[in-house]
VMD Tcl script that builds the backbone (N, CA, C; Angstrom):
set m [mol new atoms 195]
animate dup $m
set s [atomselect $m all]
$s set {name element resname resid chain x y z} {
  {N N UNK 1 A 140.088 355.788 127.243}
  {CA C UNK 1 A 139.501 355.028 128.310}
  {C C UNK 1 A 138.135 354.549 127.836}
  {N N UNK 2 A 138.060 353.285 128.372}
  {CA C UNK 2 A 136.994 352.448 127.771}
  {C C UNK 2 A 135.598 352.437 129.131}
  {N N UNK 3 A 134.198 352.487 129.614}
  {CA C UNK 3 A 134.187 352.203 130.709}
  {C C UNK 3 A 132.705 351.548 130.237}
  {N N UNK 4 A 132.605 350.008 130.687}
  {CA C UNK 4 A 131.665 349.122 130.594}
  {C C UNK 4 A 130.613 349.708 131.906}
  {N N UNK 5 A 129.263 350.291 131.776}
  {CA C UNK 5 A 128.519 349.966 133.098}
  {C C UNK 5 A 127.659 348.516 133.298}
  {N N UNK 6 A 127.624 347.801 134.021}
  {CA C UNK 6 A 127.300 346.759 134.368}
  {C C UNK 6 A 126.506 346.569 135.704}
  {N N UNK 7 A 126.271 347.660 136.214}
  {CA C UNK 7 A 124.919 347.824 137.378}
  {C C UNK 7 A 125.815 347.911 138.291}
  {N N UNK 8 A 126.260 347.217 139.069}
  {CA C UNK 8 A 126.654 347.062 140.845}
  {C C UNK 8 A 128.137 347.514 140.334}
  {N N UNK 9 A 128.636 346.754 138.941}
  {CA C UNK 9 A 130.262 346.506 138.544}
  {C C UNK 9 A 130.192 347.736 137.878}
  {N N UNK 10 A 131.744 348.411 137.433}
  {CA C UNK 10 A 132.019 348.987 136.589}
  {C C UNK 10 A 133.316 348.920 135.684}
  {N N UNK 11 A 133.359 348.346 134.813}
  {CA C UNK 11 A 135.009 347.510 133.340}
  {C C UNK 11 A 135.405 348.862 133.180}
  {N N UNK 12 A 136.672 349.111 133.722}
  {CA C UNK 12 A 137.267 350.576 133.206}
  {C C UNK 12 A 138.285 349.557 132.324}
  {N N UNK 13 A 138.247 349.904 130.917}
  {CA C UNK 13 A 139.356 350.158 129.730}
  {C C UNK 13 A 140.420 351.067 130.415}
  {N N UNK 14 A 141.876 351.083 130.480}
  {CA C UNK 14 A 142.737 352.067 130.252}
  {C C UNK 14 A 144.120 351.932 130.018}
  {N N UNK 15 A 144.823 352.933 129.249}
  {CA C UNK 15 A 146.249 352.736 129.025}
  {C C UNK 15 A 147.074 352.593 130.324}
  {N N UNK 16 A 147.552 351.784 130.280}
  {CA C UNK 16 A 148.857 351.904 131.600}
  {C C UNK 16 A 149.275 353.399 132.239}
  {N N UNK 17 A 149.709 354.016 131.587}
  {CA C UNK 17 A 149.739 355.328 131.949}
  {C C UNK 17 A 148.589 355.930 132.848}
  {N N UNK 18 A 147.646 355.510 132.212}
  {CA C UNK 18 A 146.363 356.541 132.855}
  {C C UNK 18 A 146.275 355.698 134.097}
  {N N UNK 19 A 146.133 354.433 134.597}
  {CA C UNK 19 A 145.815 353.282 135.817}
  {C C UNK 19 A 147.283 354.210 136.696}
  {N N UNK 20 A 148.344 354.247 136.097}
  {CA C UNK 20 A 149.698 354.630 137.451}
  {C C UNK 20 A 149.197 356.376 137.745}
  {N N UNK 21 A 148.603 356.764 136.780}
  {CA C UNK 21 A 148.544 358.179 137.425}
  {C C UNK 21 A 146.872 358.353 138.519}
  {N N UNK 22 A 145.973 357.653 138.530}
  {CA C UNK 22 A 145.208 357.325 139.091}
  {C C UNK 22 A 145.427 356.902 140.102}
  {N N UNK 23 A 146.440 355.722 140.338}
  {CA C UNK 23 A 146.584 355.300 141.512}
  {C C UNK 23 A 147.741 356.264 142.438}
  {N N UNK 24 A 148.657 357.341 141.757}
  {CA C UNK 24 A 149.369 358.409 142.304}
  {C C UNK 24 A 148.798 359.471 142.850}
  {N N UNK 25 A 147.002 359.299 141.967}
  {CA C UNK 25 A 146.747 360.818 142.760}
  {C C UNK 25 A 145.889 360.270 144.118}
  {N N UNK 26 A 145.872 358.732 144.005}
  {CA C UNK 26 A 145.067 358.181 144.995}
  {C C UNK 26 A 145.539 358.115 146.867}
  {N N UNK 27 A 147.051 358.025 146.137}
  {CA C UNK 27 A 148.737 358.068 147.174}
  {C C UNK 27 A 148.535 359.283 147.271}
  {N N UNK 28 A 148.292 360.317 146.743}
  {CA C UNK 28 A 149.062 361.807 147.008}
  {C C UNK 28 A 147.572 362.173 147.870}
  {N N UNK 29 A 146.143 361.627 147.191}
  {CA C UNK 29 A 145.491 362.465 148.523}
  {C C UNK 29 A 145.227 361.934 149.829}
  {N N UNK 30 A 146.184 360.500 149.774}
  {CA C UNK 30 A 146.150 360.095 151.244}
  {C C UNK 30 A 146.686 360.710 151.777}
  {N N UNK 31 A 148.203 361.260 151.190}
  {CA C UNK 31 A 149.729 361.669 151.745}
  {C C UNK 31 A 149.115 363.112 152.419}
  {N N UNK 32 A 148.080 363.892 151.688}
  {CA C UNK 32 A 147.950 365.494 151.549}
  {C C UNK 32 A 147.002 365.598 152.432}
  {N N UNK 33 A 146.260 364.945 152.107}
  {CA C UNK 33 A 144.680 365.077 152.302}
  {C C UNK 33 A 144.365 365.248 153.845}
  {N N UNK 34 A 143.210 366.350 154.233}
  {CA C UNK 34 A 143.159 367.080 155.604}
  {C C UNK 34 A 142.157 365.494 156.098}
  {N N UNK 35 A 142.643 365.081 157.421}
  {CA C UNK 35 A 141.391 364.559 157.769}
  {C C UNK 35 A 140.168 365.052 158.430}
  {N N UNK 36 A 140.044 365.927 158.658}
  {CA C UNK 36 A 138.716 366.574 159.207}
  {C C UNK 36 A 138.069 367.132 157.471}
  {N N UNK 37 A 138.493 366.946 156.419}
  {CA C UNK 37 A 137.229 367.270 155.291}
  {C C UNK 37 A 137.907 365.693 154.129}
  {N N UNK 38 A 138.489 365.143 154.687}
  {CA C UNK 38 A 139.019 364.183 153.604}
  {C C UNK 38 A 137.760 363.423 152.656}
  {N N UNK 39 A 136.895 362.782 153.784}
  {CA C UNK 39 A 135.599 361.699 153.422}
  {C C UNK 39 A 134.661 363.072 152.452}
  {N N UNK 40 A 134.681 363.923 152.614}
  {CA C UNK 40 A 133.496 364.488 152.147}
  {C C UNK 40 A 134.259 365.192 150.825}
  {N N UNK 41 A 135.781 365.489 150.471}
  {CA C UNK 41 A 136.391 365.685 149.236}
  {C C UNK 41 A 136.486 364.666 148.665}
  {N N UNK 42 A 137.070 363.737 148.693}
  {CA C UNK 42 A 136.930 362.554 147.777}
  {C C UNK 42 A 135.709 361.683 147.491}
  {N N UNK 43 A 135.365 361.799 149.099}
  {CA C UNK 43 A 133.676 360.419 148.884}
  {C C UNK 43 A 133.971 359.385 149.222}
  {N N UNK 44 A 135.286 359.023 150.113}
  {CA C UNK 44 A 135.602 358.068 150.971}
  {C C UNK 44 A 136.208 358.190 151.862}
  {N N UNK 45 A 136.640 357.448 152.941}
  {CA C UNK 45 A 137.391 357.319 153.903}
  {C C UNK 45 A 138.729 357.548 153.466}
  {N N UNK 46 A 139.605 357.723 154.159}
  {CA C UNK 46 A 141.100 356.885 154.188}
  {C C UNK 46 A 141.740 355.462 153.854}
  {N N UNK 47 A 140.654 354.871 155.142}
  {CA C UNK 47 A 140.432 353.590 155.100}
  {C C UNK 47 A 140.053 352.784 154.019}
  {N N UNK 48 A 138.926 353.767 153.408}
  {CA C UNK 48 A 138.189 353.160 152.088}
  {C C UNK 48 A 139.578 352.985 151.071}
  {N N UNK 49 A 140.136 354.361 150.881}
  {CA C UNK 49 A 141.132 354.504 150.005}
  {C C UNK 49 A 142.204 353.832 149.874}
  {N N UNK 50 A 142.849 353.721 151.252}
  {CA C UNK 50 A 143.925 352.819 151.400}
  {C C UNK 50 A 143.420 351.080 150.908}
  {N N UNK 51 A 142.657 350.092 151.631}
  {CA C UNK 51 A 141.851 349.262 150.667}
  {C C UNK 51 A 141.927 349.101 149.527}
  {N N UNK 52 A 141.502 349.796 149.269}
  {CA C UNK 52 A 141.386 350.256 147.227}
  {C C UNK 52 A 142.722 349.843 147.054}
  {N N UNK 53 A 143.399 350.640 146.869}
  {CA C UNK 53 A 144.917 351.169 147.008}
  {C C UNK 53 A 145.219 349.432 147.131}
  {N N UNK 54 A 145.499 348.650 148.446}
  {CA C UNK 54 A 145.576 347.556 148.389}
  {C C UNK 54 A 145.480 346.396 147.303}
  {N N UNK 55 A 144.257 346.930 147.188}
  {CA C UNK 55 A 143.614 345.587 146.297}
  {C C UNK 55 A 143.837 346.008 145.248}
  {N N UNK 56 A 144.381 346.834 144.518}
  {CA C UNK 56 A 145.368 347.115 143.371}
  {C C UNK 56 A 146.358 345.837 142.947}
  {N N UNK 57 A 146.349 345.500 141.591}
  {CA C UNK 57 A 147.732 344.661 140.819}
  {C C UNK 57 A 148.649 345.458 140.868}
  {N N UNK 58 A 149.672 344.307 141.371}
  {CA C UNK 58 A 150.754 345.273 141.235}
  {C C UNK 58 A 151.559 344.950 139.614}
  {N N UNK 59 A 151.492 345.996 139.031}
  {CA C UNK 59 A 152.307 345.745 137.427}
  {C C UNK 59 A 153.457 346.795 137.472}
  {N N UNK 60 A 154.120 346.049 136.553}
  {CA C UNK 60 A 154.980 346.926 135.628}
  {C C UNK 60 A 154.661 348.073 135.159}
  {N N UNK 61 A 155.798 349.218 135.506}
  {CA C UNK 61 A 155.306 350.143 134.396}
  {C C UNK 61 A 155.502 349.923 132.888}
  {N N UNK 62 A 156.268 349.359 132.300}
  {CA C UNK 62 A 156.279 349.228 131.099}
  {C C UNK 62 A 155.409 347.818 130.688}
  {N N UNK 63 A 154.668 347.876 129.624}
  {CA C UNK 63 A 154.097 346.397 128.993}
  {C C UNK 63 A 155.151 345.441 129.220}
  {N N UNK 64 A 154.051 344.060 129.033}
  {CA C UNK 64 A 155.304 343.010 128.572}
  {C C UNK 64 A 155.224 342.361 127.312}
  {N N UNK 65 A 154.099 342.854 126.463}
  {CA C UNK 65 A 154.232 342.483 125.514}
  {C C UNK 65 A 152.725 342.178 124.713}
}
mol reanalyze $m
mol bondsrecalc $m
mol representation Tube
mol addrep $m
């Protein structure tokens, strides 16, 4: 993993692999996750998360080339 800081922005570099398991554990602590301590374990909302989650590309798991 590559990660550019750029002040406000942040360029994450990463293998495909690492972006689908990121965005699984992002699904699993919506799926799990207590809401009376959720915002203060992760450092966001639900709301925030789901968003995120949203505004995700949707790709392939395998390259295309």
């Amino acid at each position: 993993m590559h990660v550019e800081d750029h002040g406000e922005q942040v360029v994450i570099t990463m293998p495909r692999a690492e972006f689908f398991l990121v965005e699984a554990l992002m699904m699993e602590a919506l799926e799990t996750g207590d809401n009376r301590d959720f915002q203060t374990r992760v450092g966001a909302t639900k709301d925030e998360v789901r968003a995120l989650l949203d505004s995700l590309p949707d790709m392939p798991i395998v390259g295309g080339g």
